[in-house]
KOLGU-244799 format. One line per 4 residues: number of its first residue (from 1); for each residue x negated, y, z negated of N, C-alpha, C, O. Coordinates in pm, 1 decimal, padded with zeros to 6 digits. Atoms other than C-alpha are relative to their C-alpha. Layout:
// residues N
NUM = X/Y/Z/X/Y/Z/X/Y/Z/X/Y/Z | ...
This chain:
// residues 117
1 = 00043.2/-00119.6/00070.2/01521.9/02928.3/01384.7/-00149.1/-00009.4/-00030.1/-00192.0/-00109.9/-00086.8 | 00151.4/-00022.7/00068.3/01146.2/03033.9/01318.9/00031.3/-00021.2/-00119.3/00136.8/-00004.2/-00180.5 | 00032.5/-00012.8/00130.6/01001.1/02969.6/01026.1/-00021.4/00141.0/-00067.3/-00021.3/00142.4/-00190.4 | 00001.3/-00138.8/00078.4/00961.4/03359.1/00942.8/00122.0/00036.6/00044.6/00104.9/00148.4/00093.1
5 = -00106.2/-00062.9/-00039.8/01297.3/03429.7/01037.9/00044.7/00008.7/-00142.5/00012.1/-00079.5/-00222.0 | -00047.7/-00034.3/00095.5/01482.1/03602.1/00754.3/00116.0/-00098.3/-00065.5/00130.7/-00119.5/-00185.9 | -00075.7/00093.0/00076.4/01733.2/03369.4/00694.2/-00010.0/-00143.8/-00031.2/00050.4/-00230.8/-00094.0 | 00063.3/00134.8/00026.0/01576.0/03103.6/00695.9/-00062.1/-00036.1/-00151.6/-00054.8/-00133.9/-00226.0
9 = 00070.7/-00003.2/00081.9/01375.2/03208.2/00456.4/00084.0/-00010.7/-00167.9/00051.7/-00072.5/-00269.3 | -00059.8/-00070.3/00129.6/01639.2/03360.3/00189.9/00145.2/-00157.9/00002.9/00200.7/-00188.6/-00102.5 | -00106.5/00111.8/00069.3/01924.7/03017.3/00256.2/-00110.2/-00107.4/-00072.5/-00074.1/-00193.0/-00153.2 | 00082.1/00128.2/00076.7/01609.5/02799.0/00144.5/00023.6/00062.2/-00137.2/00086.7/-00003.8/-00219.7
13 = 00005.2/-00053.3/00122.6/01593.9/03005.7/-00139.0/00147.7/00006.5/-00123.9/00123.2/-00020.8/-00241.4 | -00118.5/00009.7/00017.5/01973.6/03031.7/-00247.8/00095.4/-00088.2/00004.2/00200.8/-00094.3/-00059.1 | -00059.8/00127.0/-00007.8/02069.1/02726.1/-00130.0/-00077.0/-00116.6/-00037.0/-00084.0/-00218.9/00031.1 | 00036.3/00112.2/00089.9/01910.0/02513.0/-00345.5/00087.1/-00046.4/-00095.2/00192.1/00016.7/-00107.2
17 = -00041.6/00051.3/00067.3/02016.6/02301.0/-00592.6/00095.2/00104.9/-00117.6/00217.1/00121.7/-00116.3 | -00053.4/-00100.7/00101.6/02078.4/02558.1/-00894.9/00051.7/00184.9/00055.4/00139.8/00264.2/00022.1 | -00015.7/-00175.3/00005.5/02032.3/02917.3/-00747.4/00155.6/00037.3/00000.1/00201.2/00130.8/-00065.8 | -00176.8/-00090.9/-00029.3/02435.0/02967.7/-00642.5/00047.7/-00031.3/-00139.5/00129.3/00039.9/-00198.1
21 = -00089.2/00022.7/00144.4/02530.4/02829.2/-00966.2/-00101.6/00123.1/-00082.6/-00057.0/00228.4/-00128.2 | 00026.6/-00118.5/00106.7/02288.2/03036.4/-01159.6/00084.3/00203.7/00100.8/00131.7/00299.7/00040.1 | -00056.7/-00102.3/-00086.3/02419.9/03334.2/-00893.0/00127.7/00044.3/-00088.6/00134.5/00148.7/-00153.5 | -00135.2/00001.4/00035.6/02781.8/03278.6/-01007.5/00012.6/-00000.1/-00142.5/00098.3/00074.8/-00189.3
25 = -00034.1/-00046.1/00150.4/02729.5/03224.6/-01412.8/-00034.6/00131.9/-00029.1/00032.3/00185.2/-00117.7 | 00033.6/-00120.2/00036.3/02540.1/03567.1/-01405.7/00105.8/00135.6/00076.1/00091.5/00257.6/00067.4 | -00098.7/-00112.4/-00091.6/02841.1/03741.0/-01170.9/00048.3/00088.9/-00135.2/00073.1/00011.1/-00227.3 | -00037.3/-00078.3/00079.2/02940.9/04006.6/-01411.5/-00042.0/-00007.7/-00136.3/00033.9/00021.9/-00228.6
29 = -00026.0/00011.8/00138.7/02790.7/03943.0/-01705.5/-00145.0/-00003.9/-00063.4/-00232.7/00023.6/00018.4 | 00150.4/-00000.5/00007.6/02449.6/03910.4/-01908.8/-00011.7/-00107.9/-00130.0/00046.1/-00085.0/-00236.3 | 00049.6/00122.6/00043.4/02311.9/03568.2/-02061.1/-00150.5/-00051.0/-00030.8/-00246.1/-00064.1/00045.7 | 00091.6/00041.2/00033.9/02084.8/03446.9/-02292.0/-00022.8/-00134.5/00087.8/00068.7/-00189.2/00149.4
33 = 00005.9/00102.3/-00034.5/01892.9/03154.0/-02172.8/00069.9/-00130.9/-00012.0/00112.8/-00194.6/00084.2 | -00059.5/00075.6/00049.7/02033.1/02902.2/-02393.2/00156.8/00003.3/00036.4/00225.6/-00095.8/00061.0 | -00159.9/00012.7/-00094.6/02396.1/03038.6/-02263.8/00030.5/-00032.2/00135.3/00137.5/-00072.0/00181.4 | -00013.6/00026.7/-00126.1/02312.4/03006.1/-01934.3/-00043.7/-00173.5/00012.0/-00003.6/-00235.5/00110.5
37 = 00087.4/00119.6/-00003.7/02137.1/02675.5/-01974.8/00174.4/-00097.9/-00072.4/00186.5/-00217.4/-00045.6 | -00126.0/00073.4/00056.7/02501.0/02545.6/-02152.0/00115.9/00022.8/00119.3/00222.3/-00039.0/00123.8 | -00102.9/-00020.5/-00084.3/02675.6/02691.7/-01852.0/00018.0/-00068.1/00120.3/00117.5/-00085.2/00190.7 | 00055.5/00045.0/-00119.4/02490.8/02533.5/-01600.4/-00004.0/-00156.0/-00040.3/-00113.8/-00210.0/-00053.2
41 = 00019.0/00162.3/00018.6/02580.3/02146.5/-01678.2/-00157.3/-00066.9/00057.5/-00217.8/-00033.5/00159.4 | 00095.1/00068.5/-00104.2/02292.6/01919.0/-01607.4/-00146.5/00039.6/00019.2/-00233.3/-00046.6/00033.0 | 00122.9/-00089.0/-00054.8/01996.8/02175.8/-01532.5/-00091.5/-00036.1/-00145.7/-00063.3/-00041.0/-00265.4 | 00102.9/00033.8/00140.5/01665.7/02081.9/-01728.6/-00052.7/00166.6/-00048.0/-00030.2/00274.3/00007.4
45 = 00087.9/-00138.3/00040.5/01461.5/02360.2/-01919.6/-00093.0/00050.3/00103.8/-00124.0/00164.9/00136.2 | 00117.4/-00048.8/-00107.4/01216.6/02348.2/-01666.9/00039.4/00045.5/00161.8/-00017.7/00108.1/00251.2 | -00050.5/-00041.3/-00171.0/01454.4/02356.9/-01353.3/00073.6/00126.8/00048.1/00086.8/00181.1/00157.9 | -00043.0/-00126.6/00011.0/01640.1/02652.2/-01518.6/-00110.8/00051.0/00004.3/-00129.9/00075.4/00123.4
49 = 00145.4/-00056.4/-00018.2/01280.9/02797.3/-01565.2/-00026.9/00070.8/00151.1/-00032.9/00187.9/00188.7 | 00094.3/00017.3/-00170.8/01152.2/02775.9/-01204.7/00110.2/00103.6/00081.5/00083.1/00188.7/00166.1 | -00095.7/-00036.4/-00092.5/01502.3/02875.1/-01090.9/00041.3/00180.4/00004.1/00087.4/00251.8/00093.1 | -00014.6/-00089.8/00060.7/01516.6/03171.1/-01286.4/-00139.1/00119.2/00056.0/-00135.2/00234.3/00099.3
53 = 00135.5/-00097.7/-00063.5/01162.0/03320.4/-01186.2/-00008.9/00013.5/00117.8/-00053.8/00124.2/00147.3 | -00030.9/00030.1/-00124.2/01217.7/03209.4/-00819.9/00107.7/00148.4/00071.2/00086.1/00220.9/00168.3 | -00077.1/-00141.0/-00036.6/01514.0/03496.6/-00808.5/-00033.9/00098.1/-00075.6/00005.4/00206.2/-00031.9 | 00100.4/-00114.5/00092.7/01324.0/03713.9/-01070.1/-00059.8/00066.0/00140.9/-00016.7/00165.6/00199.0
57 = 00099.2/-00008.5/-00090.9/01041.8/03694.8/-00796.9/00046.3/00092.7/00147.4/-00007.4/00181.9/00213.0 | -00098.6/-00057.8/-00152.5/01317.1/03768.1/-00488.6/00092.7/00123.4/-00059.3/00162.3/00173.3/00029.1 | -00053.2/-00119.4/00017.6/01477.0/04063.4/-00679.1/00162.5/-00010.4/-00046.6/00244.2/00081.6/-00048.9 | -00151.9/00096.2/-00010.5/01806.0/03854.5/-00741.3/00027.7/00020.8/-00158.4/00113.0/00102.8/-00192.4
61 = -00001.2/-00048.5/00133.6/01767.5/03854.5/-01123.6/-00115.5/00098.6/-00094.4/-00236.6/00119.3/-00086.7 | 00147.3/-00067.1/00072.0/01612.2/04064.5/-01377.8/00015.1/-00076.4/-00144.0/00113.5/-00109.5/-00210.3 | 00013.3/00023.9/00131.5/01484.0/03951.9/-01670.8/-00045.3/00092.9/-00135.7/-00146.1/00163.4/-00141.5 | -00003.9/-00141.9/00084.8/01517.3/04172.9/-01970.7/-00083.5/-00081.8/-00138.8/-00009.0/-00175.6/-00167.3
65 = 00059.6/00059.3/00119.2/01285.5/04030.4/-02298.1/-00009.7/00144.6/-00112.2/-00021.0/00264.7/-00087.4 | -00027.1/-00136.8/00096.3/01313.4/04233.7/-02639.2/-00111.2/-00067.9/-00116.1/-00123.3/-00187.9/-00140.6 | 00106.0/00012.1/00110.8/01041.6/04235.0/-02911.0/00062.7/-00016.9/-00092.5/00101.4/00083.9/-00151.7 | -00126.5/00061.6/00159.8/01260.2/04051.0/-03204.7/-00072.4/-00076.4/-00011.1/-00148.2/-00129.5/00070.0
69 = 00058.4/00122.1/00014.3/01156.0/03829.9/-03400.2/00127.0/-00096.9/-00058.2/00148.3/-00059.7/-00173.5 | 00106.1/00083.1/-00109.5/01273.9/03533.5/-03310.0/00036.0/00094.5/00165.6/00109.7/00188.3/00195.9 | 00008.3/-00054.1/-00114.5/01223.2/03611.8/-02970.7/00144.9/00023.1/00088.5/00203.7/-00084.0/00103.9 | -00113.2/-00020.2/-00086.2/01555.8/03780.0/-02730.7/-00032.6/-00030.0/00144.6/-00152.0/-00003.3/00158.7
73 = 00032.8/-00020.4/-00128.7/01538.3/03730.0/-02351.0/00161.7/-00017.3/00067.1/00244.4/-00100.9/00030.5 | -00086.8/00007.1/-00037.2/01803.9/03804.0/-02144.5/00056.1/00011.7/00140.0/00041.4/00129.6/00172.4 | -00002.0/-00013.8/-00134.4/01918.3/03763.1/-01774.1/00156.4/00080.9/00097.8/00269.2/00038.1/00073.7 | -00111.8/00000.3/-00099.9/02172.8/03913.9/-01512.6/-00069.8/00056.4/00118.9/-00189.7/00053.9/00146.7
77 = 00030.1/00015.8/-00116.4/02192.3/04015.2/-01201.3/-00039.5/00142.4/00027.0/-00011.6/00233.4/-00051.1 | 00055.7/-00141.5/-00021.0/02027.1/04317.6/-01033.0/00119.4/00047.2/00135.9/00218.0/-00005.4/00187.6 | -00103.2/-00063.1/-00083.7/02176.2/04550.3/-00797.0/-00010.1/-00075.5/00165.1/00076.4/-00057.0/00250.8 | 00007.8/00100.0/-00123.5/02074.2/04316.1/-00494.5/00036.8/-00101.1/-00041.3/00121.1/-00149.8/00033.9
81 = -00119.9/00127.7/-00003.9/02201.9/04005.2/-00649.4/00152.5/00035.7/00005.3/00228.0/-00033.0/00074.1 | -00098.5/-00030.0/-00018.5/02499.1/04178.8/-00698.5/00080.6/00023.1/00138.2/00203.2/00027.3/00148.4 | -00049.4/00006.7/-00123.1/02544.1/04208.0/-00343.3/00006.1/-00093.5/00100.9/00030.3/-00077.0/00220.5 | -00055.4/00120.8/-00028.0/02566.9/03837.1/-00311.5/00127.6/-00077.8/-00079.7/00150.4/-00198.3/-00069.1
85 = -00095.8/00035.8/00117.0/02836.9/03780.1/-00556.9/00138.2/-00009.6/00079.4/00226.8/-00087.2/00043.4 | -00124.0/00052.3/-00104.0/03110.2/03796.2/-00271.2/-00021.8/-00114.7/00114.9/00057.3/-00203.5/00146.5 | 00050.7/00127.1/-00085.2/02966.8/03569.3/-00041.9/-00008.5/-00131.0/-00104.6/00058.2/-00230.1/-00075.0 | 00004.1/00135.6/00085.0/02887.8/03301.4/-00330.9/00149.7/-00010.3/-00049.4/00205.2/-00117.8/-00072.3
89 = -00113.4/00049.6/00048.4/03208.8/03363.6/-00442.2/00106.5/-00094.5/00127.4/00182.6/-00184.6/00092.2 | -00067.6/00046.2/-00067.7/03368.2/03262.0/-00118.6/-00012.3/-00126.5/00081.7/00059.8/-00179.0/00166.6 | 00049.3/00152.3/00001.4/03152.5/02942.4/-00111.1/00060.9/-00084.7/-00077.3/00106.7/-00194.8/-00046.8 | -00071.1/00048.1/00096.2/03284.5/02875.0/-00409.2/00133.9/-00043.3/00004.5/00171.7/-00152.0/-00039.4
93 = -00164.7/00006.2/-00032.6/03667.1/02924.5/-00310.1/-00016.9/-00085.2/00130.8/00072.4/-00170.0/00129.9 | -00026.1/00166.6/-00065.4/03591.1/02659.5/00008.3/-00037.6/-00063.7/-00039.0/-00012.1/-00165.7/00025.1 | 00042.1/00159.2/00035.9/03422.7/02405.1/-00189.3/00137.7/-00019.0/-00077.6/00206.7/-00106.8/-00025.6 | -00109.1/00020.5/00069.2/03713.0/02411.6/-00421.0/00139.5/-00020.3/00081.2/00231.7/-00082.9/00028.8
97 = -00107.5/00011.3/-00073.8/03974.3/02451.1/-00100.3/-00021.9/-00156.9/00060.6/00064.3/-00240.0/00089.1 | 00038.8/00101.2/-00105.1/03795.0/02185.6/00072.7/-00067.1/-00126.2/-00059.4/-00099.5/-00189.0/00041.4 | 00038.5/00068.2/00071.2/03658.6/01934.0/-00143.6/00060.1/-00149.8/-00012.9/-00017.9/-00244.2/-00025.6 | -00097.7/00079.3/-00038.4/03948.0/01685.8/-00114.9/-00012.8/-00039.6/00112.4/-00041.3/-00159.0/00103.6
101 = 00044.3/00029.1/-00063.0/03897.4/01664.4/00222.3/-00120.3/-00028.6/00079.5/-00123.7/-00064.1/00197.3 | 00118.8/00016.0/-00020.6/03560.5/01640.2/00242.2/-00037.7/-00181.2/-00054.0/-00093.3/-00277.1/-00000.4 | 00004.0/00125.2/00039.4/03578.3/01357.0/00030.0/00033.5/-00138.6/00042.3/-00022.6/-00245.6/00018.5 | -00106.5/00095.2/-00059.1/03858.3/01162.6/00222.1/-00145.6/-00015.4/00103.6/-00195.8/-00127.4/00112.9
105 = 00058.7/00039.9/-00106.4/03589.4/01227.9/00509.6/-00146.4/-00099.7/-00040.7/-00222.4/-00159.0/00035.9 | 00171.7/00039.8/00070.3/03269.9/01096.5/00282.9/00034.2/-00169.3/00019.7/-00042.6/-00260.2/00051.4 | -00031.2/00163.1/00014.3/03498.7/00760.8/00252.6/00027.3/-00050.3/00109.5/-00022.9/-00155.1/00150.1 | -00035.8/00047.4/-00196.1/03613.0/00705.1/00595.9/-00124.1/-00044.8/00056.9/-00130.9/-00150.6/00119.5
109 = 00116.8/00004.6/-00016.9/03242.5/00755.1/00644.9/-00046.8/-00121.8/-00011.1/-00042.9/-00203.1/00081.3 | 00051.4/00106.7/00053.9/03087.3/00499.4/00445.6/00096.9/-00099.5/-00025.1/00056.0/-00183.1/-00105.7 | -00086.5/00107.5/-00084.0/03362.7/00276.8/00537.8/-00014.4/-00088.5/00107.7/-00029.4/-00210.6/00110.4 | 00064.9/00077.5/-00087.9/03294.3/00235.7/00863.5/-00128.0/-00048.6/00049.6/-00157.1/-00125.8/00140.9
113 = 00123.4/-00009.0/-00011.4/02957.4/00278.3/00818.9/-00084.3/-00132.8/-00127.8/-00206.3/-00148.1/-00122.5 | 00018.0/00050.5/00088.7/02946.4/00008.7/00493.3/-00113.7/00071.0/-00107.3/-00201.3/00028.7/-00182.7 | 00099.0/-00091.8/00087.8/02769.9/00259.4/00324.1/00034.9/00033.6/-00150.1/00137.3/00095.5/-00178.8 | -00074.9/-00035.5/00150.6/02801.9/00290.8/-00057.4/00000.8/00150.9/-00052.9/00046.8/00191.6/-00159.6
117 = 00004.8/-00117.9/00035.2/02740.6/00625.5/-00052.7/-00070.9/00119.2/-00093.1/-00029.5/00235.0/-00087.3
């Protein structure tokens, strides 16, 4: 695939580390930072940050901020993320179908391979 080829461009982007998970906590619903940041095991402030402006930037989320004091900000998905929400979901339903055997194959792997994995 070229490097300007469209999909190239948009699985780097989506298939990173966080984006499908942030994808999937925002599927139907709308989240403060701090909720999303509790939803998302693991993810630093700064990696939710990056991850968050990254699909801001691509049209994926919007970010909604409200003049309160203390400060509101709030995220979901726009009408183009929303039209990844079946596809992530059905990533979701084979990692979860397939996961078991993926695993059996990870050990077989580094088995014969003495690999710790």
């Amino acid at each position: 695939m070229a490097a300007a080829c469209p999909t190239r461009q948009l699985v780097t982007r989506i298939g990173d580390r966080w984006s499908l998970l942030v994808i999937t906590a925002l599927t139907g619903r709308t989240l403060r930072f701090a909720e999303l940041r509790h939803t998302l095991e693991g993810v630093s402030q700064k990696m939710l940050t990056q991850t968050l402006r990254q699909l801001e930037r691509d049209g994926i989320v919007h970010r909604q901020a409200y003049a309160e004091v203390p400060p509101r900000v709030e995220y979901n998905l726009t009408p183009l993320g929303d039209t990844l929400t079946d596809l992530v979901a059905a990533i979701r339903d084979w990692a979860y179908t397939n996961i078991n055997d993926i695993e059996s194959y990870r050990h077989t792997y580094d088995q014969r391979h003495n690999s710790p994995g």
